[in-house]
Rosetta silent file (secondary structure, phi, psi, omega in degrees, C-alpha in Angstrom):
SEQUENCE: XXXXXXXXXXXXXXXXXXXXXXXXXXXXXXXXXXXXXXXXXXXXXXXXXXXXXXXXXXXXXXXXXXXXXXXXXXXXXXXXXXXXXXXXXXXXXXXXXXXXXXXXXXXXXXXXXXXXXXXXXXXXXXXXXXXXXXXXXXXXXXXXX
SCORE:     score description
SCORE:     0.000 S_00000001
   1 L     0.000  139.976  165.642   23.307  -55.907  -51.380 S_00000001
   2 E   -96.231  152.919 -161.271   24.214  -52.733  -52.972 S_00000001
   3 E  -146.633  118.115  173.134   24.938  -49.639  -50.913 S_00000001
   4 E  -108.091 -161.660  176.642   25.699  -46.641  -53.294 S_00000001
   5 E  -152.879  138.962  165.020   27.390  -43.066  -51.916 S_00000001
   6 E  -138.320  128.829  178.485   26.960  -39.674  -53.031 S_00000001
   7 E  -114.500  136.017  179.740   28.375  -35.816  -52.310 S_00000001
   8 L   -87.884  -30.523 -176.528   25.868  -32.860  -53.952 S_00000001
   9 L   -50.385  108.802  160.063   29.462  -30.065  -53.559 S_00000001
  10 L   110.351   -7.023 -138.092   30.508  -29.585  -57.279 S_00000001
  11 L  -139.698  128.956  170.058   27.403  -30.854  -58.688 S_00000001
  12 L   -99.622  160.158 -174.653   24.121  -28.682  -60.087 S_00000001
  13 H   -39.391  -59.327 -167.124   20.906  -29.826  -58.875 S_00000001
  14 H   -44.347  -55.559 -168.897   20.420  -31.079  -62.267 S_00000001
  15 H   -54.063  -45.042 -164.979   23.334  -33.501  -62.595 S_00000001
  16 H   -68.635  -36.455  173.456   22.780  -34.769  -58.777 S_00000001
  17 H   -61.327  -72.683 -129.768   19.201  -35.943  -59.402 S_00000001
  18 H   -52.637  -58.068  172.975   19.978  -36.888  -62.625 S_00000001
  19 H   -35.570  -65.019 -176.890   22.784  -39.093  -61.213 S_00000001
  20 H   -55.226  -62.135 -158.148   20.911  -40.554  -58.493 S_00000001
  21 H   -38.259  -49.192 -165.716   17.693  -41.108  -60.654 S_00000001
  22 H   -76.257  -35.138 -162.536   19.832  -43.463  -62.820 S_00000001
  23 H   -44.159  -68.200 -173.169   21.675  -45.265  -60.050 S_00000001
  24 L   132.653  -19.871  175.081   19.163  -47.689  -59.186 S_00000001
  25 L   -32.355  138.525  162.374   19.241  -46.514  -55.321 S_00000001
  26 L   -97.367  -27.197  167.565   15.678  -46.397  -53.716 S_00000001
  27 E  -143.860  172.663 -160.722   16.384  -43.924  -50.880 S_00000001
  28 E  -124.494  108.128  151.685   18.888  -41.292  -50.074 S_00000001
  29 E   -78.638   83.170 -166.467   20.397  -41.874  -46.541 S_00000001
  30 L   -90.277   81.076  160.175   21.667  -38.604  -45.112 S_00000001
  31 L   -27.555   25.961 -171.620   24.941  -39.073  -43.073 S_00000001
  32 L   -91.080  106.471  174.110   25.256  -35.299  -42.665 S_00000001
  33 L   -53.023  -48.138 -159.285   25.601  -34.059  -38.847 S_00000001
  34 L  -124.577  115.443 -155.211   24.159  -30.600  -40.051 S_00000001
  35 L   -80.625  -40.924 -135.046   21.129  -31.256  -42.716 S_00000001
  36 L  -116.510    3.673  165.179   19.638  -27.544  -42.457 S_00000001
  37 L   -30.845   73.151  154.995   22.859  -25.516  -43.703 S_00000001
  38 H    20.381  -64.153 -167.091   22.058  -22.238  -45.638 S_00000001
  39 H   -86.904   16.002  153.508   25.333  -23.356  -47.992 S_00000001
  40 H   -54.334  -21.125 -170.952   23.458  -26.717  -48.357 S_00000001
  41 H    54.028 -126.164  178.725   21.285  -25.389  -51.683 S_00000001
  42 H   -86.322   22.865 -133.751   19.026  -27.672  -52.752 S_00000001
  43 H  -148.062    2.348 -175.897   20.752  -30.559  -50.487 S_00000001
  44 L   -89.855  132.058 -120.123   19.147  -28.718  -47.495 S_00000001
  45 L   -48.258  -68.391 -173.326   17.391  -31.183  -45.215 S_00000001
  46 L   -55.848  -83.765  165.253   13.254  -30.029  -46.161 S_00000001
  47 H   -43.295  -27.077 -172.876   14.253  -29.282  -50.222 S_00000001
  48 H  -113.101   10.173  126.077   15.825  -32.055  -50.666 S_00000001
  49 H   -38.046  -43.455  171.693   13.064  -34.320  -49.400 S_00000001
  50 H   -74.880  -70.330 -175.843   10.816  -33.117  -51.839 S_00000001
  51 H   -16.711  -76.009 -171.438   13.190  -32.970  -54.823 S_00000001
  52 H   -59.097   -3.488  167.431   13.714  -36.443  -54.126 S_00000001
  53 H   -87.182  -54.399  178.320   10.125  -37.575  -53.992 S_00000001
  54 H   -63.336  -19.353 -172.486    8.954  -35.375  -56.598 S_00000001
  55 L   -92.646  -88.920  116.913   12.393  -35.925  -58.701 S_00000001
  56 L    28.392  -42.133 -139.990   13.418  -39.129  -57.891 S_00000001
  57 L    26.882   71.029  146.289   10.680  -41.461  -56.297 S_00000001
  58 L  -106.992  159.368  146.239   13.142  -41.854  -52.929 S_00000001
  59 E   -97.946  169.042 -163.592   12.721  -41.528  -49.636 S_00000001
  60 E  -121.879  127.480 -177.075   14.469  -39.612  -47.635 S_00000001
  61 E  -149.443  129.822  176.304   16.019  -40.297  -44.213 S_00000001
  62 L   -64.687  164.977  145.923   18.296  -38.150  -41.663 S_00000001
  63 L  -138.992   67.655 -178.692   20.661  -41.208  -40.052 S_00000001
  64 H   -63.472  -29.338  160.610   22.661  -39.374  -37.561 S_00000001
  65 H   -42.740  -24.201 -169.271   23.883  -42.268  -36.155 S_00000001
  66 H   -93.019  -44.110   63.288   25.763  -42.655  -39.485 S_00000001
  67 L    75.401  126.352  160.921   27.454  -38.721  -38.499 S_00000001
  68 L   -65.786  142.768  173.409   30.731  -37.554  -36.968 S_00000001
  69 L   -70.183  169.925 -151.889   30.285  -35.443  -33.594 S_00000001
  70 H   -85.794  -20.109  169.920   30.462  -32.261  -34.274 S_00000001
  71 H   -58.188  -40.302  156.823   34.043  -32.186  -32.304 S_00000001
  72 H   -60.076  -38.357  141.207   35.652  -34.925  -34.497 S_00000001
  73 H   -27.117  -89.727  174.721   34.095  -32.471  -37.505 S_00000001
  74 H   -22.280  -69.368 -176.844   35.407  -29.333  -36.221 S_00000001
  75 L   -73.885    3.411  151.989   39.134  -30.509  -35.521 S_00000001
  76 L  -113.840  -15.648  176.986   39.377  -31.622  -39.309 S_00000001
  77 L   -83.274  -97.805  178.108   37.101  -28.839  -41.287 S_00000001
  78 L   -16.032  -99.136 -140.915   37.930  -26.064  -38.707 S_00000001
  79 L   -84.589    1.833 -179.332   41.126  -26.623  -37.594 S_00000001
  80 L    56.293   38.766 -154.827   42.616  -28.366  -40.822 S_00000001
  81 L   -90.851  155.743 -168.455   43.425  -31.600  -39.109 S_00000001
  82 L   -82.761  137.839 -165.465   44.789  -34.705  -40.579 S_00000001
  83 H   -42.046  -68.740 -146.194   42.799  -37.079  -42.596 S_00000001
  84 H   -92.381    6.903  131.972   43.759  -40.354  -40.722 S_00000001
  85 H   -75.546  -44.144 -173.342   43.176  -38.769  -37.360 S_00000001
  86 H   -74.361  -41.190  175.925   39.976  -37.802  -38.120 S_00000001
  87 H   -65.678  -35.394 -161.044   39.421  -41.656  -40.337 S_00000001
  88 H  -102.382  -14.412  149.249   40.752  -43.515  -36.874 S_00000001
  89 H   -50.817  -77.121 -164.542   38.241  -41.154  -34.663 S_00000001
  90 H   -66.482  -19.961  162.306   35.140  -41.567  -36.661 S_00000001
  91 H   -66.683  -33.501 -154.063   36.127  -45.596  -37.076 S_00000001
  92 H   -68.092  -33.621 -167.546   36.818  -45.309  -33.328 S_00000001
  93 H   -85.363  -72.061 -125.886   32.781  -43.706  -33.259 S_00000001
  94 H  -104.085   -7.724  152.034   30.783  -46.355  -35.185 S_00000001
  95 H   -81.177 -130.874 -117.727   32.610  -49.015  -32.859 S_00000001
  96 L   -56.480  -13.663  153.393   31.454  -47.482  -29.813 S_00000001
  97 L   -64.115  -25.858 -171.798   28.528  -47.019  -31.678 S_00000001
  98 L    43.844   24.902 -178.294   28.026  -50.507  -32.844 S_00000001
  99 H   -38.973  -31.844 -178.341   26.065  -49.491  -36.045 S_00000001
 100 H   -58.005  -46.343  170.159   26.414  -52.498  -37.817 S_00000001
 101 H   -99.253    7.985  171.275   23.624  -53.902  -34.827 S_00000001
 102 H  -110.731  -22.172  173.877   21.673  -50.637  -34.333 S_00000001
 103 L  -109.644  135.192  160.899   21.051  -50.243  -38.213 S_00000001
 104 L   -79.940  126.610 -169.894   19.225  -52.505  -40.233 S_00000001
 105 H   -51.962  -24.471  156.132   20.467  -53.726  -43.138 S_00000001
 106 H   -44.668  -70.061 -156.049   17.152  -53.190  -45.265 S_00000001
 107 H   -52.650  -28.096 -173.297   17.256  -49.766  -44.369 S_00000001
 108 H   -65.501  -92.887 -167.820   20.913  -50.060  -45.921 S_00000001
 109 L   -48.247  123.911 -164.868   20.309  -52.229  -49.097 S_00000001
 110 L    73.851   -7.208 -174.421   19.829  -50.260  -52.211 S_00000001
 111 E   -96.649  161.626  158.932   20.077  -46.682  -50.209 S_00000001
 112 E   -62.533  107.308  172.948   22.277  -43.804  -50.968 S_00000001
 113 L   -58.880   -0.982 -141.253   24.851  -42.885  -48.818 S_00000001
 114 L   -30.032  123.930  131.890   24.136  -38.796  -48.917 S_00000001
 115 E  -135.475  176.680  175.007   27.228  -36.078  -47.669 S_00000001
 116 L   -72.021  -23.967  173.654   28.600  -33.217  -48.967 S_00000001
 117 L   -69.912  104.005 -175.926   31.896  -34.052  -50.188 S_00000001
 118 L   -20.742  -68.886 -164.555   32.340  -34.066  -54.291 S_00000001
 119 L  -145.905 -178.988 -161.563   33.967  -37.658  -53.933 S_00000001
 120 L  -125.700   44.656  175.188   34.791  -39.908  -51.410 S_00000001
 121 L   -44.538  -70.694 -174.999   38.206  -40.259  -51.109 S_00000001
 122 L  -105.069   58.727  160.291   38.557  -37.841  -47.653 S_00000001
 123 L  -149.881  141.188 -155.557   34.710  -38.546  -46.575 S_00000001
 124 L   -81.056   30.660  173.038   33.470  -40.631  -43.806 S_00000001
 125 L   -73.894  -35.943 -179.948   30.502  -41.740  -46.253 S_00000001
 126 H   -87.817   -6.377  148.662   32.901  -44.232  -47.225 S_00000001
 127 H   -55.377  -25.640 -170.757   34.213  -45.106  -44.008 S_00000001
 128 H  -104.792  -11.690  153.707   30.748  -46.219  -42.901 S_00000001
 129 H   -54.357  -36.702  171.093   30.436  -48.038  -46.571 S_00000001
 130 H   -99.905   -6.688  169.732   33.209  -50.031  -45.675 S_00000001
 131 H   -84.890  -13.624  145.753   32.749  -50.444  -42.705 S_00000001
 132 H   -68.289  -62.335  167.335   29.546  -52.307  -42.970 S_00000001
 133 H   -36.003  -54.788 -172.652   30.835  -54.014  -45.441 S_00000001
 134 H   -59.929  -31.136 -163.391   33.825  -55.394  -43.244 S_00000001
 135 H  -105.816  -45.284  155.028   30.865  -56.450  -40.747 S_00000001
 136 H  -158.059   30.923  140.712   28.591  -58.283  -42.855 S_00000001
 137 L    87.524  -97.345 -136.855   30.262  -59.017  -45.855 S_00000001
 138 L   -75.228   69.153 -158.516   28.338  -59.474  -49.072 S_00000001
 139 L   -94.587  101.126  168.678   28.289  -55.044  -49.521 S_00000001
 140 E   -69.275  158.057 -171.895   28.629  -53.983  -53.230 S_00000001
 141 E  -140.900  125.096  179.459   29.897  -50.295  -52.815 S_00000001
 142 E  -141.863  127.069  179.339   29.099  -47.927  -55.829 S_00000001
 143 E  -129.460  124.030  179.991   29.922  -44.395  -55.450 S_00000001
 144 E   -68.472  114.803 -172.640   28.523  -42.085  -57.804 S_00000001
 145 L  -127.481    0.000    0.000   30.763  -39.338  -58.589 S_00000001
């Protein structure tokens, strides 16, 4: 299965469809705790539903389960906290979380990883890319930057 990832920060509307369009992705899977952000643009929960139907042909899906609490958030945006506290929290979350059995892997295969960060070096889209992957294996991971 392929699983791709994407961040809209750094990106004009134009490039990020354009990007996505071409991927091959079928839906956009938005790991985002907060969807409905003012400094969201066109990446804000409601526009970017549309875009992507009318832009695109995707659907569009919230996954919050896929999401850091907003406390584990906070203490590394806010408070300027260290990457691999914040990577050994949010791994720490999707184990107590068990996502790997609460999401289905259809819903998965071929979707779009959606957050905000331009690439995804320091972003937990690719903690929960790999972390599926580590859990059932055959994951191709393509992240469109």
């Amino acid at each position: 299965m392929k699983l791709f990832t994407i961040g809209f920060t750094k990106k004009s509307a134009e490039t990020f469809f354009t990007k996505l369009r071409r991927s091959g992705a079928k839906r956009v899977l938005d790991v985002r705790l907060n969807n409905i952000s003012q400094l969201a643009g066109f990446a804000k929960r409601n526009d970017l539903e549309f875009f992507l139907r009318e832009i695109c042909h995707m659907d569009y899906l919230h996954v919050s389960e896929l999401a850091p609490t907003q406390d584990i958030l906070d203490e590394y945006k806010k408070n300027k906290g260290d990457w691999a506290v914040y990577e050994q929290k949010f791994l720490d979350l999707m184990r107590k979380r068990e996502i790997e059995k609460r999401i289905d892997p259809a819903l998965i295969a071929d979707g779009c990883l959606l957050c905000s960060e331009d690439k995804p070096h320091y972003c937990h889209r690719r903690l929960v890319a790999e972390y599926l992957k580590s859990h059932w294996g055959d994951i191709e991971i393509v992240h469109i930057i």
